[in-house]
C-alpha positions as CSV (number, residue, x, y, z in Angstrom):
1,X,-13.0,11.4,-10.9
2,X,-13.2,12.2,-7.3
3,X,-16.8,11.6,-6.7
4,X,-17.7,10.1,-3.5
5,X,-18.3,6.9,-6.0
6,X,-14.9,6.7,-7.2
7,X,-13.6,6.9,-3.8
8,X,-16.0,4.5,-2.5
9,X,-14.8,2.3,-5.4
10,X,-11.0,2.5,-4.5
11,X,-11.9,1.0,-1.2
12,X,-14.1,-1.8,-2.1
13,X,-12.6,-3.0,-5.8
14,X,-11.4,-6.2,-5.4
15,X,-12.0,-6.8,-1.6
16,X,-13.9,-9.8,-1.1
17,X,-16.1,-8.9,1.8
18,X,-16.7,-5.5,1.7
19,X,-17.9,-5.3,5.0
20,X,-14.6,-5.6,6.0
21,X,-13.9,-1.6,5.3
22,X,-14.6,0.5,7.9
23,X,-17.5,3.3,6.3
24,X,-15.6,5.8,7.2
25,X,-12.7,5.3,5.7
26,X,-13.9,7.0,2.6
27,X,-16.6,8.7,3.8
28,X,-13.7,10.7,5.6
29,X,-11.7,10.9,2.5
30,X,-14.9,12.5,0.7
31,X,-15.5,14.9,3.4
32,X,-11.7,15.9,3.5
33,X,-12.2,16.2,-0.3
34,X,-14.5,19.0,0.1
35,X,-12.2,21.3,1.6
36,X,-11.1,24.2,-0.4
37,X,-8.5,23.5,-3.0
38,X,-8.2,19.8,-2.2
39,X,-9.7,18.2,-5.6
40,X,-7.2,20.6,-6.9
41,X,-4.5,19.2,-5.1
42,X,-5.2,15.7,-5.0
43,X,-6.0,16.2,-9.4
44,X,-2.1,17.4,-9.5
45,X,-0.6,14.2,-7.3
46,X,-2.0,11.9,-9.8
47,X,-1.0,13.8,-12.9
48,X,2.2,14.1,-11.1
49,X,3.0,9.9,-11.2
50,X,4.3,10.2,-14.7
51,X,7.1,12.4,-12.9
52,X,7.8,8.9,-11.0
53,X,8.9,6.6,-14.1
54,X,12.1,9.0,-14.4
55,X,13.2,8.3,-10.9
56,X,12.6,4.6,-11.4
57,X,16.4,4.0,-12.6
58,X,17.2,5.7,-9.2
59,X,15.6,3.5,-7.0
60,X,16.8,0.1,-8.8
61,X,20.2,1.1,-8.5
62,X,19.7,1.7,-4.8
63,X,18.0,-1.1,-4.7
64,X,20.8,-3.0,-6.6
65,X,23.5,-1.9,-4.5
66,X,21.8,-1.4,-1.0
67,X,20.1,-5.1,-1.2
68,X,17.9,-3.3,1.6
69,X,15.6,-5.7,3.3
70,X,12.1,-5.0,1.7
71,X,8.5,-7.0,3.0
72,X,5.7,-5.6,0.5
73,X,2.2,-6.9,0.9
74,X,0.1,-6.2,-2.2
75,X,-3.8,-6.4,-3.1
76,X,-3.8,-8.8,-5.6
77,X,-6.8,-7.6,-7.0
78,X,-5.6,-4.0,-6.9
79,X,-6.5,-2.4,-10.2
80,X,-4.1,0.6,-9.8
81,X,-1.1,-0.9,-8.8
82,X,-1.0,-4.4,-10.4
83,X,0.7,-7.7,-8.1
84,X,3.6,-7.5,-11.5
85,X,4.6,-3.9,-9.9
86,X,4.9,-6.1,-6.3
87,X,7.1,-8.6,-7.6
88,X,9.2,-6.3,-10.4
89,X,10.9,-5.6,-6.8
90,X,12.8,-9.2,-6.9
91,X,15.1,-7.8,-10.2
92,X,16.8,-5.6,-7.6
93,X,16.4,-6.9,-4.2
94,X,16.3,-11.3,-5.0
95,X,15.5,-11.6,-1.3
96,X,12.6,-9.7,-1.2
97,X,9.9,-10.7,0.4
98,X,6.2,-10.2,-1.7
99,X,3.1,-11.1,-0.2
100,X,0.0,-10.9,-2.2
101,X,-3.1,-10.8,-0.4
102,X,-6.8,-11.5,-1.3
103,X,-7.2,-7.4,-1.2
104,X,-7.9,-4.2,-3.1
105,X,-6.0,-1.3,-3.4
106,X,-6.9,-0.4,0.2
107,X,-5.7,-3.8,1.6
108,X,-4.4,-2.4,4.6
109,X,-8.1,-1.0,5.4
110,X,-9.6,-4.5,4.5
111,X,-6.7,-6.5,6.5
112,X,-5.7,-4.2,8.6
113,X,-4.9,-7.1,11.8
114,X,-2.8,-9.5,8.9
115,X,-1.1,-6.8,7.7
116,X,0.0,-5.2,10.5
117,X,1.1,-9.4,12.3
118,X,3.3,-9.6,9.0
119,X,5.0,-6.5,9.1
120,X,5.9,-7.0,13.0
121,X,7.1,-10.7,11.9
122,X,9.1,-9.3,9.1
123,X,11.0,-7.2,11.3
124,X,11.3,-9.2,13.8
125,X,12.9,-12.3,11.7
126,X,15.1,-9.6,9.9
127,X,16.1,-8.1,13.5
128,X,15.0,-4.6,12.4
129,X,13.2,-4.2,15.2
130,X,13.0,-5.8,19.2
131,X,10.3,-6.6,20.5
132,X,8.7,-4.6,23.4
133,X,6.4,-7.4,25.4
134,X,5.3,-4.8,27.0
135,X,3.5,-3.6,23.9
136,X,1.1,-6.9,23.4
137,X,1.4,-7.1,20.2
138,X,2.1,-10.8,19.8
């Protein structure tokens, strides 16, 4: 389950030019993996997702009554969390924004320079954040 192959996997499934994720992204995550304890730990987040479907209610009705500005940009071939769970955000929040990407799971290792353009365009149309020209980012 958390063999250097099924991490490799997580990165590259569904991204397609796999050239465009950087080696070391998993090859980092495997090495941090063989620390003590870690399989251990990283074994009890998953099994601890089915503790998320409870809290789901919770976050609609936040959703529902905040109508917080939300920008999500999915992997639309991510086989973990499927484009449906992107766009079940639009029941809540109408005005959402979902972008759905040719990507993985990873996309924001595969896209990182797209991703990263959209998000500082989201914010900057929603005015949730000025822009620094110093920063040279646009």
């Amino acid at each position: 389950m958390l063999t250097f192959e099924a991490i490799k996997f997580q990165y590259e499934n569904g991204t397609p030019d796999v050239s465009r994720v950087p080696l070391e992204s998993y090859y980092f995550d495997h090495a941090l993996l063989q620390r003590p304890r870690m399989k251990e730990i990283q074994i009890d987040l998953l099994m601890d997702y089915q503790n998320n479907l409870p809290l789901c209610s919770k976050f609609q009705e936040y959703f529902r009554k905040s109508q917080v500005p939300l920008f999500a940009i999915w992997g639309k071939n991510d086989v973990f969390f499927i484009p449906a769970g992107a766009e079940a955000f639009k029941r809540d929040l109408p005005n959402a924004e979902i972008k759905l990407i040719d990507a993985g799971h990873f996309a924001v290792e595969s896209d990182t320079d797209l991703i990263a353009q959209d998000i500082i365009t989201f914010l900057i149309e929603k005015n949730l954040w000025e822009l620094d020209v110093g920063m040279g980012v646009m």
